[in-house]
N, C-alpha and C positions, 0 to 999 in steps of 0.2 A: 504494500500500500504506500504509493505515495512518488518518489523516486526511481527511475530504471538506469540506477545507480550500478556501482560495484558487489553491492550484494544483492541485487535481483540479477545478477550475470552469475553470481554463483549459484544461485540456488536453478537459472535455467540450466547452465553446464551440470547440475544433477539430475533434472530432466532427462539429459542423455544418457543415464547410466541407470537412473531408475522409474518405476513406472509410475511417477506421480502427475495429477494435474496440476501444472503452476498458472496462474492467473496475478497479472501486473496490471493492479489499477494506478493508473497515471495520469494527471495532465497532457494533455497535449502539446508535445514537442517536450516532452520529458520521459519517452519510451528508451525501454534498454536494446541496444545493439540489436537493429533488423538481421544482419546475418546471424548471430549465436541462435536469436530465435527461429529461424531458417531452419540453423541443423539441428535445432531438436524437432524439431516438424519430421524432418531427415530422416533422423534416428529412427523412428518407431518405437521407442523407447517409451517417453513421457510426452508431456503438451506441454503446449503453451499459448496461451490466448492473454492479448494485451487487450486491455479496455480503459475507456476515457469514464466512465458510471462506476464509483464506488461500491454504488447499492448492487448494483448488478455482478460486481465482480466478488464480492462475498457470498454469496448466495451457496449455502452449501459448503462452506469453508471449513475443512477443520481446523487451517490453522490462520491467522491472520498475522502478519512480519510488518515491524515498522522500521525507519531508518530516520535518523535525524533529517532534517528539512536542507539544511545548508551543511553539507562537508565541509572538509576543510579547504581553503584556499577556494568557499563560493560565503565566507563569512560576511562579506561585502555587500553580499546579492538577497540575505539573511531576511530583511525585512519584507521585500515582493517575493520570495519564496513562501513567509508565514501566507501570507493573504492566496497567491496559486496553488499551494497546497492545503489551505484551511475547510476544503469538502474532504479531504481525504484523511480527514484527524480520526484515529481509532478511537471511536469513545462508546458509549455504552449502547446510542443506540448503532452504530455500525456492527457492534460484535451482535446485536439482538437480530439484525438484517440478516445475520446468515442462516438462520434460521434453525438452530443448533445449541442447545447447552453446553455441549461439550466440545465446541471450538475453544483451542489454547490461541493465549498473546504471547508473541516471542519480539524479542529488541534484541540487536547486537548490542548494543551501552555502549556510550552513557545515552539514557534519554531525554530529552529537552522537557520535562512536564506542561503541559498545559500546551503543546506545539505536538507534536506527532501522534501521540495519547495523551488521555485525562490520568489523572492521579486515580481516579476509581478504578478505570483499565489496570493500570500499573498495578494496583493494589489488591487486582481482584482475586478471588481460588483459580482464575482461569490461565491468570497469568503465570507463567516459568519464565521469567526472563533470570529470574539466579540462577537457577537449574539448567540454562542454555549456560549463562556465564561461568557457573563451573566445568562443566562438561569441556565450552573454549581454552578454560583453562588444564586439565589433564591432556588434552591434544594437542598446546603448544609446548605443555612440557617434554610430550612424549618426542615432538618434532625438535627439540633442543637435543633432550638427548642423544637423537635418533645424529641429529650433527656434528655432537659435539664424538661421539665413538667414529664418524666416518672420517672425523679430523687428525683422529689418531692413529698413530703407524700400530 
């Protein structure tokens, strides 16, 4: 939701390895890379369907991903990014749109409150975003070590 950012290009390049639906609601002229979503089309693998409708692109969700509004080095662009991306805020009635109790909230972190999600989102049973950021954390450690043995004779 939101951005077709660096992390909606990951989670499509998982598309192509596993069989899930991804759905990128975006702004307009804020879609992720027309070719990665080519080849997961490609693939046979997974989907991938971009849409400009919030409401429509949750519909059936189980999971809903937010990403901060302005990365870094668009901190400049911060304040018309809040306002272009302000339909695409997770908040409670976006998670109730999908029509699901048991859609999870997931953030990479840090999250902006009151700008990508609500504090109710963040704070809901639905949400795992600690439990995504532990997890990131055991898998950079494992990539550390995984480096630092390949650095040694």
């Amino acid at each position: 939701m939101g951005d077709g950012n660096n992390i909606v290009h990951s989670w499509l390049e998982l598309a192509m390895i596993a069989p899930i639906d991804f759905v990128c609601a975006c702004p307009e002229g804020y879609e992720p890379d027309a070719d990665l979503v080519a080849k997961v089309k490609a693939s046979g693998v997974g989907s991938a369907t971009i849409t400009h409708d919030p409401i429509a692109g949750v519909k059936d969700a189980d999971v809903l991903y937010a990403d901060v509004w302005a990365s870094m080095g668009q901190k400049e662009e911060a304040e018309e990014r809040a306002r272009i991306f302000a339909p695409y805020q997770i908040n409670e009635a976006l998670m109730a749109a999908t029509g699901k109790e048991s859609t999870i909230f997931l953030h990479c972190l840090p999250a902006e409150r009151g700008k990508e999600t609500t504090d109710a989102v963040l704070e809901s049973p639905q949400s795992y975003i600690f439990q995504e950021a532990e997890n990131r954390m055991h898998a950079q450690n494992a990539i550390m070590v995984f480096c630092m043995g390949a650095a040694l004779p």
